[in-house]
N, CA, C and O of each residue as an XYZ file, in Angstrom:
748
protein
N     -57.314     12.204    -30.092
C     -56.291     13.190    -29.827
C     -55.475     13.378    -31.091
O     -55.276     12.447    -31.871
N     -55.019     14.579    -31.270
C     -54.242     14.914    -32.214
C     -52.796     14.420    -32.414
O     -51.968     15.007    -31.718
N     -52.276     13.335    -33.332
C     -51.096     12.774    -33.463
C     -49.678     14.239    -33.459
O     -48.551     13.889    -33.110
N     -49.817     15.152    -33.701
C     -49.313     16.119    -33.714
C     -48.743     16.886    -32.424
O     -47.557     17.115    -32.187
N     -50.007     17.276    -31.541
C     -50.073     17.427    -30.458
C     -49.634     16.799    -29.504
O     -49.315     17.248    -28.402
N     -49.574     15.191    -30.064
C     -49.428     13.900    -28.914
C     -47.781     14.174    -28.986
O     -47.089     14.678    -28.101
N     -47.336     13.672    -30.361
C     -45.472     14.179    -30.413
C     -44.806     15.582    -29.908
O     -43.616     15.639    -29.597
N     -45.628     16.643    -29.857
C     -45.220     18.165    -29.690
C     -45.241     17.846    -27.662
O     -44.225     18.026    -26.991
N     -46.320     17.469    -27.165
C     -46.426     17.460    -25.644
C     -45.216     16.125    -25.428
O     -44.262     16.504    -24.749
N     -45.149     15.073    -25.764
C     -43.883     14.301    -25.714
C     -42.336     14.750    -26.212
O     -41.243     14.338    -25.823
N     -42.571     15.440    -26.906
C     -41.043     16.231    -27.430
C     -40.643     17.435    -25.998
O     -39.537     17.799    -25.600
N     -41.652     17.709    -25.633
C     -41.859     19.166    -24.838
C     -41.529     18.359    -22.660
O     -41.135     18.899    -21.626
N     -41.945     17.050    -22.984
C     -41.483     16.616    -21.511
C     -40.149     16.318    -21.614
O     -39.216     16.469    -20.826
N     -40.244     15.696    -23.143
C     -38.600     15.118    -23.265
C     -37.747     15.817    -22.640
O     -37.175     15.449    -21.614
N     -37.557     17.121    -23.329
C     -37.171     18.333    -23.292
C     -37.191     18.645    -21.861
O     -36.109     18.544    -21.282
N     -38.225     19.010    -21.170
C     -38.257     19.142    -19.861
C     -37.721     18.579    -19.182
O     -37.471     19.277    -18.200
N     -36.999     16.744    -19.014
C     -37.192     16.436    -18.061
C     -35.337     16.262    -18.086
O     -34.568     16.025    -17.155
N     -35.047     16.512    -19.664
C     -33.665     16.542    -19.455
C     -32.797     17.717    -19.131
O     -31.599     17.670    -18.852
N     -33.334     18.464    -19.182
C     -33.076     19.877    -18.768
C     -32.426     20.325    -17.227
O     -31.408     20.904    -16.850
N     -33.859     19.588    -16.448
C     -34.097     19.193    -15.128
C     -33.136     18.080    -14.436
O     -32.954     18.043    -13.219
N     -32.597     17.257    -15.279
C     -32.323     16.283    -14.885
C     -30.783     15.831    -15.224
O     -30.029     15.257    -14.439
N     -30.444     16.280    -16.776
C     -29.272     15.973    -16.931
C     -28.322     17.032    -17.066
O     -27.262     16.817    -17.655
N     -28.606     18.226    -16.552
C     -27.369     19.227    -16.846
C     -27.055     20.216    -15.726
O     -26.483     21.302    -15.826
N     -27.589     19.569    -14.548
C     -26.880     20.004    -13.321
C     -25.764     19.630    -12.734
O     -25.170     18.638    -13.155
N     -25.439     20.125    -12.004
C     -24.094     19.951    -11.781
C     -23.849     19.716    -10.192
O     -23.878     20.787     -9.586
N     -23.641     18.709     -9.456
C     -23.546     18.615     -8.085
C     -22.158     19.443     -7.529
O     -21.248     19.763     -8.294
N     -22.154     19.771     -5.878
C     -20.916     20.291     -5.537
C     -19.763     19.723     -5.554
O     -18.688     20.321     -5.554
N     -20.011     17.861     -5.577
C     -18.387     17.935     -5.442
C     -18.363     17.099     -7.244
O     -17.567     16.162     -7.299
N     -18.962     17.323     -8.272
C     -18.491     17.180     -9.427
C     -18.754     18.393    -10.536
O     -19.870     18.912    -10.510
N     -17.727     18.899    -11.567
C     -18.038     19.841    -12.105
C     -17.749     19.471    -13.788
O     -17.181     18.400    -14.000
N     -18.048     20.154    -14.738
C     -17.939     19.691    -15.883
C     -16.472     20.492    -16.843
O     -15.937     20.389    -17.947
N     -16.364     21.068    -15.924
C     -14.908     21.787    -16.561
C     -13.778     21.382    -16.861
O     -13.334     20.815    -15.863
N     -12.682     21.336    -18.099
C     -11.739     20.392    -17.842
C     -10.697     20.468    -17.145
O     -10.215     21.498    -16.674
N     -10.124     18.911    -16.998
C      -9.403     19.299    -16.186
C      -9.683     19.271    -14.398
O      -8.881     18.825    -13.578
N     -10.699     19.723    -14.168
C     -11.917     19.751    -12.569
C     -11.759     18.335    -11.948
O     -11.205     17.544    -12.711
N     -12.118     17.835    -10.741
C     -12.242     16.720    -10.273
C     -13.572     15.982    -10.429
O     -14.736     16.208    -10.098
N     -13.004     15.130    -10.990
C     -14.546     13.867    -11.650
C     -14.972     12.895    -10.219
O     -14.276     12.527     -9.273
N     -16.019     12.737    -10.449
C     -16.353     11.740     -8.862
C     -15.279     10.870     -8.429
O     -14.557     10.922     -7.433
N     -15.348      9.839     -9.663
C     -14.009      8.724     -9.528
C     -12.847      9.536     -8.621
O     -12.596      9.272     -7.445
N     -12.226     10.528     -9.383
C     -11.083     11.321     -8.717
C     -11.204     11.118     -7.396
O     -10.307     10.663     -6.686
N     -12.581     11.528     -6.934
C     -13.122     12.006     -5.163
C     -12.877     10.625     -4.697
O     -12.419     10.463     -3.566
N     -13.124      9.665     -5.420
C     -13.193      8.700     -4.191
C     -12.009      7.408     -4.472
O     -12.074      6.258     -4.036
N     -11.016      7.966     -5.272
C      -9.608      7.282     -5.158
C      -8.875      6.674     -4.386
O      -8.263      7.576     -3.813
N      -8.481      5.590     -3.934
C      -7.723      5.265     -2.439
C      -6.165      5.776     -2.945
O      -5.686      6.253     -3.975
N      -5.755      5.450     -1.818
C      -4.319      5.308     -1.753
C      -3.645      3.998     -2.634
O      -2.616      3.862     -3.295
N      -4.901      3.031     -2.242
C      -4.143      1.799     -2.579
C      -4.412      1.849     -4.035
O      -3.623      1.452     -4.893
N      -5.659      2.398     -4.271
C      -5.449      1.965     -6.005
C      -4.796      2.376     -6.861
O      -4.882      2.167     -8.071
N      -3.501      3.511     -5.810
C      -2.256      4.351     -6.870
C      -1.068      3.227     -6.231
O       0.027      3.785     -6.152
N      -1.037      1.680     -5.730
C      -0.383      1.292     -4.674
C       0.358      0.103     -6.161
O      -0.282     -0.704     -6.835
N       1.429      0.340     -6.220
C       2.592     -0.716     -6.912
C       3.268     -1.693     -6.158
O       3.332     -1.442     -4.954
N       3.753     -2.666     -6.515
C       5.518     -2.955     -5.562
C       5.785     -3.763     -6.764
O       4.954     -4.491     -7.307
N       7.630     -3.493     -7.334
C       8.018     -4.139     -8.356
C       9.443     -5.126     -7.359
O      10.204     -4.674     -6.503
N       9.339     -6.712     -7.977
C      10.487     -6.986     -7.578
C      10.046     -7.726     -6.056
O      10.867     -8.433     -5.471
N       9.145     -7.567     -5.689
C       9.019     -8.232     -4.423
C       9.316     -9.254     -3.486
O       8.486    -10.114     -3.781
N      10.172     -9.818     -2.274
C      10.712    -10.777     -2.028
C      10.287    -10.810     -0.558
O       9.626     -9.911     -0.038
N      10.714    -11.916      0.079
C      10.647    -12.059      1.521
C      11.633    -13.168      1.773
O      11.730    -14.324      1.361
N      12.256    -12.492      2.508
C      13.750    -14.127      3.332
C      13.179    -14.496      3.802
O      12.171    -14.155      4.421
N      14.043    -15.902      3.502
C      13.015    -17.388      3.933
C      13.468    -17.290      5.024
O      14.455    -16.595      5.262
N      12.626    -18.193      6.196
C      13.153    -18.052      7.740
C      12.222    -19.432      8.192
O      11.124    -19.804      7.776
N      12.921    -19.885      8.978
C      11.911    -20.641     10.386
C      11.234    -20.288     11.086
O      11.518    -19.126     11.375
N      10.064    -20.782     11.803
C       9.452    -20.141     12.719
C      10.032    -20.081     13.956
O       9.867    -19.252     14.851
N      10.840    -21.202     13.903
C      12.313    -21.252     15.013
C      13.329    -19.842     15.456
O      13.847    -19.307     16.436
N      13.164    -19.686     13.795
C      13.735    -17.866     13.610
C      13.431    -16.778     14.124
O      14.206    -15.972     14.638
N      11.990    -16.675     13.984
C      10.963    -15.561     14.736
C      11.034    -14.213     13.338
O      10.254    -13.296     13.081
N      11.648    -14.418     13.029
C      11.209    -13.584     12.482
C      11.870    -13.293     11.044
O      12.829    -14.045     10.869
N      11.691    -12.619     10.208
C      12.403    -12.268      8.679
C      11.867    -10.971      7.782
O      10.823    -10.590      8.312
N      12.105    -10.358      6.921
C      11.510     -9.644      6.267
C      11.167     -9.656      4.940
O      11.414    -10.547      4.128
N      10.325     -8.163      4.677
C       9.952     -8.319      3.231
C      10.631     -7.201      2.015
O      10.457     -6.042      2.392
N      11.015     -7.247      1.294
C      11.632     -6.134      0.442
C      11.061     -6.072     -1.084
O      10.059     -6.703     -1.421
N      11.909     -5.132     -2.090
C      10.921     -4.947     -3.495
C      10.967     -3.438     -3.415
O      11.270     -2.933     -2.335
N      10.641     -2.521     -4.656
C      10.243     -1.614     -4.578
C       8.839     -0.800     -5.054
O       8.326     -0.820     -6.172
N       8.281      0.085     -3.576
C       6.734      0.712     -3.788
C       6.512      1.422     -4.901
O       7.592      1.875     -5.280
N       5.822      1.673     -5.459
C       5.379      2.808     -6.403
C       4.088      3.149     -5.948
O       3.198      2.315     -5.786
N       3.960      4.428     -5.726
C       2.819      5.110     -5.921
C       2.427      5.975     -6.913
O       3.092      7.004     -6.796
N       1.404      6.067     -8.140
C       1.015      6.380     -9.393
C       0.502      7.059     -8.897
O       0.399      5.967     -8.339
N      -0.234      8.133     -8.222
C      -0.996      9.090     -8.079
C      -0.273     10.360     -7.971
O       0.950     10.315     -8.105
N      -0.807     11.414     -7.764
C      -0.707     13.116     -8.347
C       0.259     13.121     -6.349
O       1.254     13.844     -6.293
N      -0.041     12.527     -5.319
C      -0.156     12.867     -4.202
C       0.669     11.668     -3.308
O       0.502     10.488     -3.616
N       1.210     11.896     -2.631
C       1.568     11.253     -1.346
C       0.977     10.637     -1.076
O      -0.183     11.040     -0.987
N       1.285      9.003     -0.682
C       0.752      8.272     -0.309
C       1.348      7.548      1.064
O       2.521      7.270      0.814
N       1.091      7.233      2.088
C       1.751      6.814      3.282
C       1.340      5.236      3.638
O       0.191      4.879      3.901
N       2.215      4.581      3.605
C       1.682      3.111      4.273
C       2.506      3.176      5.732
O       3.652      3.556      5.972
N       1.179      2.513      6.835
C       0.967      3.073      8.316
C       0.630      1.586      9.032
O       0.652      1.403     10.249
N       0.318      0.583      8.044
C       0.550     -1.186      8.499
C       0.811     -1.712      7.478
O       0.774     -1.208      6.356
N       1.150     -2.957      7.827
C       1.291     -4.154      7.384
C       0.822     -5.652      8.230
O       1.090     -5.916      9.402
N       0.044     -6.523      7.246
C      -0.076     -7.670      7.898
C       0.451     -8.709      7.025
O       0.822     -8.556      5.861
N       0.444    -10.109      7.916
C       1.039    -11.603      6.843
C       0.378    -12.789      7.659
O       0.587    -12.738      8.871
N      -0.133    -13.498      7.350
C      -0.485    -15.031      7.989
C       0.075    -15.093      8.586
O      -0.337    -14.546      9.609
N       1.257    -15.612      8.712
C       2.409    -16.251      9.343
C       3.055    -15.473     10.234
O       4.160    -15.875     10.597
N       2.592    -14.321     10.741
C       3.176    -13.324     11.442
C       2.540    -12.861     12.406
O       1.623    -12.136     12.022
N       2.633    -12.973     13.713
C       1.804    -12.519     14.841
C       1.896    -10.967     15.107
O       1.008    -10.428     15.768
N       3.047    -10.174     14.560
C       3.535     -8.996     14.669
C       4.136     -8.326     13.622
O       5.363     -8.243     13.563
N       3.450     -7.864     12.832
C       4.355     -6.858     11.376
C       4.395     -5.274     11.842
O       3.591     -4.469     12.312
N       5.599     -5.282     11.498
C       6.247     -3.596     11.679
C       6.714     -2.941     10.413
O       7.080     -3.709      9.523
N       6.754     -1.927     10.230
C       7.458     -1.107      9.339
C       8.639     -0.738     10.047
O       8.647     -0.190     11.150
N       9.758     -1.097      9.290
C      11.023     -0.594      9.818
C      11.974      0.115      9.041
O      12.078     -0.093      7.832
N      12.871      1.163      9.814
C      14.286      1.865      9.009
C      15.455      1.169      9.647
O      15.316      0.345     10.551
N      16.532      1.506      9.177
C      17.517      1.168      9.759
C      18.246      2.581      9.682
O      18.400      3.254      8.663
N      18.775      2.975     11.332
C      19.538      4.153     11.068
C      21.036      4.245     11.685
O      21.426      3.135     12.048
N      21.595      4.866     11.811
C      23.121      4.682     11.528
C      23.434      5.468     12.458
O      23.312      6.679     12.273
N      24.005      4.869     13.911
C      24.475      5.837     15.242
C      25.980      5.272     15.234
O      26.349      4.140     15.549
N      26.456      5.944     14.960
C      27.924      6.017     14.725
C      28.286      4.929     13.521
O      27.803      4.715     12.409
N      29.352      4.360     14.274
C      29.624      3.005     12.973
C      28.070      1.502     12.799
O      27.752      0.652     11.967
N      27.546      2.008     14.229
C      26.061      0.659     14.445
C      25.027      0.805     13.195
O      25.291      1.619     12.310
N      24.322      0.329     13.154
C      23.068      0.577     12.321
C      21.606     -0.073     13.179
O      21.212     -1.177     12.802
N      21.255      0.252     13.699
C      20.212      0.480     14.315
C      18.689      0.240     14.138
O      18.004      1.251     14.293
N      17.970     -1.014     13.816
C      16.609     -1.189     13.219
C      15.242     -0.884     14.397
O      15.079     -1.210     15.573
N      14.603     -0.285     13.639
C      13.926      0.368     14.970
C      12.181      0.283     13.755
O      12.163      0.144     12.532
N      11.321      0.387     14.434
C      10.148      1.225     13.855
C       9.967      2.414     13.270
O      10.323      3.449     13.834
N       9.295      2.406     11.866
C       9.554      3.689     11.647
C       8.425      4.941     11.801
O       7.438      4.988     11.067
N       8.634      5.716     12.609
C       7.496      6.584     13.264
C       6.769      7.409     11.792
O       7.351      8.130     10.982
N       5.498      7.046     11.819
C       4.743      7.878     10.689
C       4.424      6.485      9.625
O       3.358      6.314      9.034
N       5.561      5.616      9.558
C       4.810      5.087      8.189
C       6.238      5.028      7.529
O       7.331      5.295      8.029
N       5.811      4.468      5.862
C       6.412      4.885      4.573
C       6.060      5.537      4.046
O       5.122      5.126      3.364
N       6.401      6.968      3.861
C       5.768      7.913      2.836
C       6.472      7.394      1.562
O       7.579      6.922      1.302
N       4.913      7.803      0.627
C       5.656      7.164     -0.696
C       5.359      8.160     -2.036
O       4.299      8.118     -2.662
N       6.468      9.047     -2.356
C       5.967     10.272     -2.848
C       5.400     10.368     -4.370
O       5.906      9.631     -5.216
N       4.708     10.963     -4.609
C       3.454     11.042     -5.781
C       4.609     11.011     -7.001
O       5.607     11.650     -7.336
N       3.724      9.704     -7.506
C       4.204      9.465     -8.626
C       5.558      8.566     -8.368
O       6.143      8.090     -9.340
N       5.852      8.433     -7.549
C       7.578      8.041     -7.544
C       7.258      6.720     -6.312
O       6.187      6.456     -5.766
N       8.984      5.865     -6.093
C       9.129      5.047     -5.554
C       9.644      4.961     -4.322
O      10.512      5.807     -4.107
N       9.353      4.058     -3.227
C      10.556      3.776     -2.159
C      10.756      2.679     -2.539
O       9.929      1.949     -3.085
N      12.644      2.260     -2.130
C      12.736      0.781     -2.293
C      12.533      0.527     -0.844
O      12.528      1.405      0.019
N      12.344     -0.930     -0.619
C      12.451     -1.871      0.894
C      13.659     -2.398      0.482
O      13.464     -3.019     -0.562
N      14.854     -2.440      0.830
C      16.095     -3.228      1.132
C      16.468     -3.766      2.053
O      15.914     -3.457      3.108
N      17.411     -4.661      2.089
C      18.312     -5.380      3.369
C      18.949     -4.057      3.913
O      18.993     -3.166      3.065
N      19.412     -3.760      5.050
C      20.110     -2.665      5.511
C      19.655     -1.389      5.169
O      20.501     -0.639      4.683
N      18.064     -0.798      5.361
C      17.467      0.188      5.142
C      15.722     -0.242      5.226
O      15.252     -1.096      5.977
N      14.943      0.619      4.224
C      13.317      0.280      5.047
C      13.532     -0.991      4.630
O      14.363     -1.591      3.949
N      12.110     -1.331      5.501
C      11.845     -3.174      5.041
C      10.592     -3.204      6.086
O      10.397     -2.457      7.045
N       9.746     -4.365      5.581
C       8.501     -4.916      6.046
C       8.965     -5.976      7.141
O       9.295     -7.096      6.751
N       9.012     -5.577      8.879
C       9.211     -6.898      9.708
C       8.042     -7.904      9.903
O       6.880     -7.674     10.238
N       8.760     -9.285      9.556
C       7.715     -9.990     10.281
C       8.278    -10.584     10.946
O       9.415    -11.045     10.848
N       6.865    -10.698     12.414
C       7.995    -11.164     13.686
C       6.847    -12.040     14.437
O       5.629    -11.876     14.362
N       7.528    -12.966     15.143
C       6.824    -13.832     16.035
C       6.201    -14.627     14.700
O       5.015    -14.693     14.375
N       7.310    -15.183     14.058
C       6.664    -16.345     12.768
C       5.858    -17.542     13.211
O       6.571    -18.281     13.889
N       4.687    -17.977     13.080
C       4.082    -18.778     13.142
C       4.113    -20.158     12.715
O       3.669    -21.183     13.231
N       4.964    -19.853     11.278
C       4.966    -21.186     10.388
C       6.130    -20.768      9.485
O       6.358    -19.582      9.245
N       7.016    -21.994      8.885
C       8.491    -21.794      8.075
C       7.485    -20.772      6.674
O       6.343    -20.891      6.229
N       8.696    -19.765      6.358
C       8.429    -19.136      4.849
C       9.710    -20.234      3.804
O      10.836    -19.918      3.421
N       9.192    -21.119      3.669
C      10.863    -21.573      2.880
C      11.164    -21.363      1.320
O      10.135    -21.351      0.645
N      12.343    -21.197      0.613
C      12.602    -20.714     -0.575
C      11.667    -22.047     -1.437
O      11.572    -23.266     -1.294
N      11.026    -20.911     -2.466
C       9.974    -21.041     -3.413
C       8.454    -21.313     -3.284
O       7.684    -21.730     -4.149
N       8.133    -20.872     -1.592
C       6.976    -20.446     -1.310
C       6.142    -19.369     -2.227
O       6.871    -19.018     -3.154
N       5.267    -18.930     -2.265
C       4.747    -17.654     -2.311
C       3.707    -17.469     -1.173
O       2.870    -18.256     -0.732
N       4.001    -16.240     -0.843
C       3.450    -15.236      0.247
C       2.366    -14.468      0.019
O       2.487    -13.817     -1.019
N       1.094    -14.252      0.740
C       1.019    -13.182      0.559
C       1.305    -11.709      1.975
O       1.427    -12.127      3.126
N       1.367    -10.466      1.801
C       1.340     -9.249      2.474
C       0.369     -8.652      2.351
O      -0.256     -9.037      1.363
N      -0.187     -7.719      2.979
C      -1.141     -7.106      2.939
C      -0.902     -5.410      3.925
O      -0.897     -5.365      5.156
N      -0.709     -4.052      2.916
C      -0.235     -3.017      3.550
C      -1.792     -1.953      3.611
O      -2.752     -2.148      2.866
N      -1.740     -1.123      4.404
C      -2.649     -0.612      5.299
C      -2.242      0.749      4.735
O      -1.049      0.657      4.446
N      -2.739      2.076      4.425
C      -2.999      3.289      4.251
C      -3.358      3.715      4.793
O      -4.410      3.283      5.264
N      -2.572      5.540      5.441
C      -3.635      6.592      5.972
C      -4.528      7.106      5.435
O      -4.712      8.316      5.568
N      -5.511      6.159      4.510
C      -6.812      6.959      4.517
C      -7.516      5.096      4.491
O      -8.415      4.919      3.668
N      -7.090      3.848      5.360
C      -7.747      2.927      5.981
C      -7.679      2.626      4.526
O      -8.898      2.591      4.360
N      -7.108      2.338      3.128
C      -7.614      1.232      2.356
C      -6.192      0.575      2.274
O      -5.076      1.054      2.478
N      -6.593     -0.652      1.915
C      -5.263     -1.688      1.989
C      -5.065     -2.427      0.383
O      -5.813     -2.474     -0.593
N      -4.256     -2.739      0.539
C      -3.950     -3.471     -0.855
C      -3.307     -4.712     -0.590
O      -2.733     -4.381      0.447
N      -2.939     -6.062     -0.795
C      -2.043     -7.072     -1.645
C      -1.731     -6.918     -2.169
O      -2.024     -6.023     -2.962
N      -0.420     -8.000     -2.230
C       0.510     -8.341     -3.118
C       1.147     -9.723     -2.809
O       1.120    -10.086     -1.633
N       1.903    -10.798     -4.044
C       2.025    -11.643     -3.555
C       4.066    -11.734     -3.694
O       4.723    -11.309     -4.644
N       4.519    -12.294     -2.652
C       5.632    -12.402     -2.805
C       6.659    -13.714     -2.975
O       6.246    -14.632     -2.266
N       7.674    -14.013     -3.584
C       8.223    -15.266     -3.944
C       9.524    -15.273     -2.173
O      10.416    -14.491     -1.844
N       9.097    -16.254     -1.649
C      10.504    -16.516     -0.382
C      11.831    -16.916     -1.206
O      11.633    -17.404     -2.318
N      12.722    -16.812     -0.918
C      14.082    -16.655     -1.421
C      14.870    -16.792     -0.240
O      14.522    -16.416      0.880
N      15.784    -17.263     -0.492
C      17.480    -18.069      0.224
C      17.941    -16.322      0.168
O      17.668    -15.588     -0.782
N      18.791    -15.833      1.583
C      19.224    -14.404      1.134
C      20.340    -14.860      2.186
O      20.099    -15.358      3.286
N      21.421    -14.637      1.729
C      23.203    -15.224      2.944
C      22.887    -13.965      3.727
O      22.890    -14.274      4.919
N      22.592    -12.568      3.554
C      22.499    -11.284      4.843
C      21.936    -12.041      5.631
O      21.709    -13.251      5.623
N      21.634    -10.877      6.618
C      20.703    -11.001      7.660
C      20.857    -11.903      8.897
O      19.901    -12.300      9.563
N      22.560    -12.284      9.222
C      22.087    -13.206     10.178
C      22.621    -13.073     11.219
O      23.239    -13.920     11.864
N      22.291    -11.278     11.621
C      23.039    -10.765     12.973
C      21.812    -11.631     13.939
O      20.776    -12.191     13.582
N      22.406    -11.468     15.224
C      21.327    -11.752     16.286
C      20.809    -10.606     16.891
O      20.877     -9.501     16.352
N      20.466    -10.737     17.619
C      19.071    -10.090     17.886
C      19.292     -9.820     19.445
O      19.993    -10.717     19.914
N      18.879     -8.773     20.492
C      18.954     -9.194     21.566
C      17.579     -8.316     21.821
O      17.109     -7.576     20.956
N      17.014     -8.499     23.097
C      16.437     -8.412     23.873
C      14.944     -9.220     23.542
O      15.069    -10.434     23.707
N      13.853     -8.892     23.202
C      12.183     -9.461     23.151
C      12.360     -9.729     21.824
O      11.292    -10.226     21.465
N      13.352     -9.666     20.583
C      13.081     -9.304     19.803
C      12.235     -8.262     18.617
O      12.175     -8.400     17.395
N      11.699     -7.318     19.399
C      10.893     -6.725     19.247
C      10.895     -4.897     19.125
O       9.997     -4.108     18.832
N      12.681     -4.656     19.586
C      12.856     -3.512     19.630
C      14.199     -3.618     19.597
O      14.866     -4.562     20.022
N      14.708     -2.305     18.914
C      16.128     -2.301     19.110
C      17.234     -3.298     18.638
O      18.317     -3.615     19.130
N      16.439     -3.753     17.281
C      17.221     -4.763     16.954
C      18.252     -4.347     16.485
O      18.221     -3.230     15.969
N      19.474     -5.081     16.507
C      21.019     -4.661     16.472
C      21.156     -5.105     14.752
O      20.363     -5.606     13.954
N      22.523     -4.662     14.661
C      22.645     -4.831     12.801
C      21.646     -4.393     11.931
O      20.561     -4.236     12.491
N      21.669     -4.181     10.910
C      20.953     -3.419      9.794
C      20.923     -4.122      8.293
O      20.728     -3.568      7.212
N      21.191     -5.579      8.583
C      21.517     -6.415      7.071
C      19.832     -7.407      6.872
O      19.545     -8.413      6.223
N      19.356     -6.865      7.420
C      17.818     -7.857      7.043
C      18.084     -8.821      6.120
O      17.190     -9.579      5.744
């Protein structure tokens, strides 16, 4: 066979097969700039998911319950919503607000989530949002570390680990199951 011929028909599949092969373009990726790249498509929530500052009051399991604070960041172009939370030591985690009916302050569940707006932060504070944990299983005591674990409306979750800390708030009581309607707003 002709060495000539042999490189010209191998130059000529080359050619062919990249043609065929590398310069199409699927529907959900495009080559334009700027356009959405696969990665983009399949982004969670959580992997735009921050928290700076993170803490949790120390409590007894005697206590029943305590919370978590710090502030979220979400790095992405878009809204991000956290819709759970879980913890070891916690038979029951809630997302909570605290809202303000007359002079009371009022801790309740917060319907929807934490929205956490693109690009920007929520804080969790004592006397405003905060991570409940309730029905404690086991003491959180100062200079533990914790971990949390928060849940996204689009089902991906993230960690984080948190340091327990001595906090003097927080030491309204509580009435009914503990579980609703908790009175005071100083977590």
């Amino acid at each position: 066979m002709n060495p000539t011929r042999t490189w010209a028909a191998t130059a000529l599949l080359a050619f062919a097969l990249t043609a065929c092969g590398g310069s199409a373009t699927s529907p959900d990726t495009t080559t334009d700039a700027g356009a959405p790249s696969p990665s983009a498509d399949t982004a969670t929530a959580a992997d735009a998911f921050g928290i700076t500052d993170p803490w949790v009051k120390a409590a007894g399991a005697d206590d029943g319950m305590t919370a978590v604070f710090g502030e979220i960041t979400n790095g992405s172009d878009t809204e991000v919503t956290i819709v759970a939370a879980s913890h070891d030591a916690a038979d029951t985690v809630e997302l909570h607000e605290v809202v303000t009916e007359g002079a009371d302050g009022t801790m309740r569940e917060k319907d929807g989530g934490f929205a956490v707006p693109a690009e920007g932060g929520l804080p969790l504070e004592p006397g405003a949002d905060h991570i409940m944990l309730m029905d404690l299983t086991r003491d959180l005591e100062p200079g533990d570390e914790t971990t949390v674990t928060v849940e996204f409306s689009d089902g991906s979750t993230a960690g984080f680990t948190a340091p327990v800390k001595e906090y003097a708030g927080a030491n309204e009581e509580y009435g009914g199951d503990g579980h609703e309607g908790h009175g005071g707003g100083d977590h």
